[in-house]
Structure formats: structure tokens, C-alpha cells
C-alpha positions as CSV (number, residue, x, y, z in Angstrom):
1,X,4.4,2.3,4.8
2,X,6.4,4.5,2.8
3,X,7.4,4.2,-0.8
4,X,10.3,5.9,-2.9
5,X,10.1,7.9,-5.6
6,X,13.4,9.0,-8.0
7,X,12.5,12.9,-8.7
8,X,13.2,14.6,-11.9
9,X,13.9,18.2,-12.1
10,X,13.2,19.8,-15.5
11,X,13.0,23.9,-16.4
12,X,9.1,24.0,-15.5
13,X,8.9,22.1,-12.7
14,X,9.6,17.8,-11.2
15,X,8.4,14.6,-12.1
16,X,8.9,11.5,-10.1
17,X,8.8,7.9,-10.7
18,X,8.1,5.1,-7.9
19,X,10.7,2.4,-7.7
20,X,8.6,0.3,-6.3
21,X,5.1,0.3,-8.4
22,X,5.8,0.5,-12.4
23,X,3.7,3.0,-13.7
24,X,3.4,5.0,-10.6
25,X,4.0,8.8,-11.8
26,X,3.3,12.7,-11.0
27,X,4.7,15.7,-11.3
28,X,4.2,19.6,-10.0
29,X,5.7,23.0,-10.3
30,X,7.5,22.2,-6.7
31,X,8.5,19.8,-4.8
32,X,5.9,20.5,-2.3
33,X,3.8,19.9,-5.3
34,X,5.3,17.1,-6.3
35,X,5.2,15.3,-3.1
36,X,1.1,16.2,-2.5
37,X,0.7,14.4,-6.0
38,X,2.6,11.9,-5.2
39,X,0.6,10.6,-1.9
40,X,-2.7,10.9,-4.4
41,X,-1.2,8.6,-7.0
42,X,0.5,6.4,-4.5
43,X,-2.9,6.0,-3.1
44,X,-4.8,5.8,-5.8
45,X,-2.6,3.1,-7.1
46,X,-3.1,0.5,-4.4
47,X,-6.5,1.3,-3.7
48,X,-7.1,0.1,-7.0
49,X,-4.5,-3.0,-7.5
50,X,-4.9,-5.2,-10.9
51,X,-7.0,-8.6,-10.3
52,X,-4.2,-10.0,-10.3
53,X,-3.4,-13.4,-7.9
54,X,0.4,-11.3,-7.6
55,X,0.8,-8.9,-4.4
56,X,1.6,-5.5,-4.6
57,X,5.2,-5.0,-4.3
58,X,6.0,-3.3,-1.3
59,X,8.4,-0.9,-0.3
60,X,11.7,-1.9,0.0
61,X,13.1,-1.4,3.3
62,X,16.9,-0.6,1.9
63,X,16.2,2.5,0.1
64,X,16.2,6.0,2.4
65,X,15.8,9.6,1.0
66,X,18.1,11.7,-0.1
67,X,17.9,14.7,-2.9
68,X,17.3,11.9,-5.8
69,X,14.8,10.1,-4.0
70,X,11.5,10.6,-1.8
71,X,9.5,8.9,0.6
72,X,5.9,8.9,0.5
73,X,3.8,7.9,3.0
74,X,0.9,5.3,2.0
75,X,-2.3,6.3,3.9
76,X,-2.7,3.8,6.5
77,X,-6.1,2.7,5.7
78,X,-5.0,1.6,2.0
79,X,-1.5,0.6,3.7
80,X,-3.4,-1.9,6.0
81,X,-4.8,-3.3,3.0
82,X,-1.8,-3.6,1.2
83,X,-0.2,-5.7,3.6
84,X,-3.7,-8.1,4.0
85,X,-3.1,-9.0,0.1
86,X,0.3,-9.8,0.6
87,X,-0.4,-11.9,4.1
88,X,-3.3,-13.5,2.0
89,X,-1.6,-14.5,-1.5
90,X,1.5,-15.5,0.6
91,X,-0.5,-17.8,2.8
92,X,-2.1,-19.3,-0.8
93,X,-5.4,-18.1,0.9
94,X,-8.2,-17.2,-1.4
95,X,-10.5,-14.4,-0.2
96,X,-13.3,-16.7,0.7
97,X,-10.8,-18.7,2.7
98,X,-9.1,-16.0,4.8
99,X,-13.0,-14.5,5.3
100,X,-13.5,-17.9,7.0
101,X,-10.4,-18.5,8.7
102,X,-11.4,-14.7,10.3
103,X,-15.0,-15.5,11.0
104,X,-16.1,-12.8,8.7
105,X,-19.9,-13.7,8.0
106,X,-19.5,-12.2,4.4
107,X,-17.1,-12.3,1.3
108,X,-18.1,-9.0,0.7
109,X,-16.7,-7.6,4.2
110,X,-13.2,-9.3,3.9
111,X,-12.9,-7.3,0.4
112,X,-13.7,-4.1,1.6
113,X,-10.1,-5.1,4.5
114,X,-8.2,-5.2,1.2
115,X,-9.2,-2.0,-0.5
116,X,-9.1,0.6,2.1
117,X,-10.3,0.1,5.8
118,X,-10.3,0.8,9.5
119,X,-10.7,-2.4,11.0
120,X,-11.7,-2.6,14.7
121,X,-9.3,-3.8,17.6
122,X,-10.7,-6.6,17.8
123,X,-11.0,-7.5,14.0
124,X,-7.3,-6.3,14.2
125,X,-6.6,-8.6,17.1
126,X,-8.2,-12.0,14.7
127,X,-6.2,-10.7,11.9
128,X,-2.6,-11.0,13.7
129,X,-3.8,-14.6,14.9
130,X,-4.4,-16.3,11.3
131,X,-1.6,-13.5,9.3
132,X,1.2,-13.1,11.9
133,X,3.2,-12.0,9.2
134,X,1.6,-8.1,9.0
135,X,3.4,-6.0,11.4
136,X,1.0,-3.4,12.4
137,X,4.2,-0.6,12.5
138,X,3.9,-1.1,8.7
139,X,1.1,0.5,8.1
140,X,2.1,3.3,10.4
């Protein structure tokens, strides 16, 4: 899961903005800089969404780099949660209700799958059954 950033260049240095998550900014000295910033604020942005019953927008698909623009990779553990939101609020799924529908034995477990996680195979497996909608090359 990558997400684009529209880069900046000022006299000391870059400053990017994310076209798909208002509010999503950093800058650096470089644009190596800029980009190592920019996975920590990407990151730290979906790890943390809003309580909000509205997914996190995702990245749109039509966008591609080029000297105005960036991609940066999501880490996949908080990209796999991303996506479980999304699969979630668009099934009209509360998280008590997907826990269920996944056999999850605690509330508490199916929130940690939508903050950042590394779900077992088989979880994985029971996940792609009841959201056939997440695409596992997503998060990678």
C-alpha cells in the first residue's frame, strides 16, 4: 500500500503533502529526508485513525510518481489494518460483529487487527472468507 505525496521544494530544504490523508505532512533537508519522514507520518497517521464510523481513504490507484509526486510505502502491518476498517465499515460490520463472524473469542483481539498486526495464516485464511474484498497484494 502506497500513498502519494505532492513535494515542495523551498531554499532550506522539501515539504510534502499527502493527497490522500488531509493533514498528512513532513518535511527534511533532502529528499531522502523527506521520504524517511514521510513513511513515519504516514504511519503514524493510520495507526492512529479518528473514532470515526468513516474509513481511511486509501490510496488511489491512478496516481504514479513523478518529480511532483512520491510514493510511500505504508508498513504492512498498519497497511493490513487499514484495509480490515475499510472491509469492516463497508460490510456495515461493527467490531463486535466482525470479531464474531471471525470466531475471535475477544473484542479486544479483533481491535488490535485494525491498529497494527501480523495475523497468522490461518487467521489470514478466516479473514479472506467473511472480507473477500482485501486483497492481500495490498498490503504488500
Amino acid at each position: 500500500m502506497k500513498y502519494h505525496f505532492e513535494v515542495h521544494a523551498e531554499e532550506t530544504g522539501y515539504w510534502a503533502e499527502c493527497l490522500e490523508l488531509p493533514g498528512c505532512v513532513s518535511q527534511g533537508d533532502t529528499r531522502d529526508e523527506l521520504a524517511e519522514n514521510l513513511r513515519e507520518a504516514v504511519g503514524l497517521y493510520l495507526e492512529e485513525p479518528p473514532e470515526s464510523p468513516l474509513p481511511v481513504p486509501l490510496p488511489n490507484p491512478k496516481l504514479s510518481s513523478n518529480d511532483h509526486y512520491l510514493k510511500i510505502e505504508v508498513d504492512p502491518e498498519i497497511a493490513f489494518g487499514v484495509l480490515l476498517r475499510a472491509a469492516r465499515l463497508d460490510s456495515h460490520l461493527t467490531q463486535k460483529q466482525a470479531a464474531e463472524r471471525l470466531g475471535m473469542k475477544s473484542l479486544y483481539s479483533y481491535q488490535r487487527l485494525e491498529k497494527r498486526s501480523n495475523p497468522t495464516l490461518s487467521l489470514i485464511k478466516r479473514i479472506q472468507a467473511v472480507f473477500p474484498q482485501i486483497r492481500l497484494e495490498q498490503v504488500l
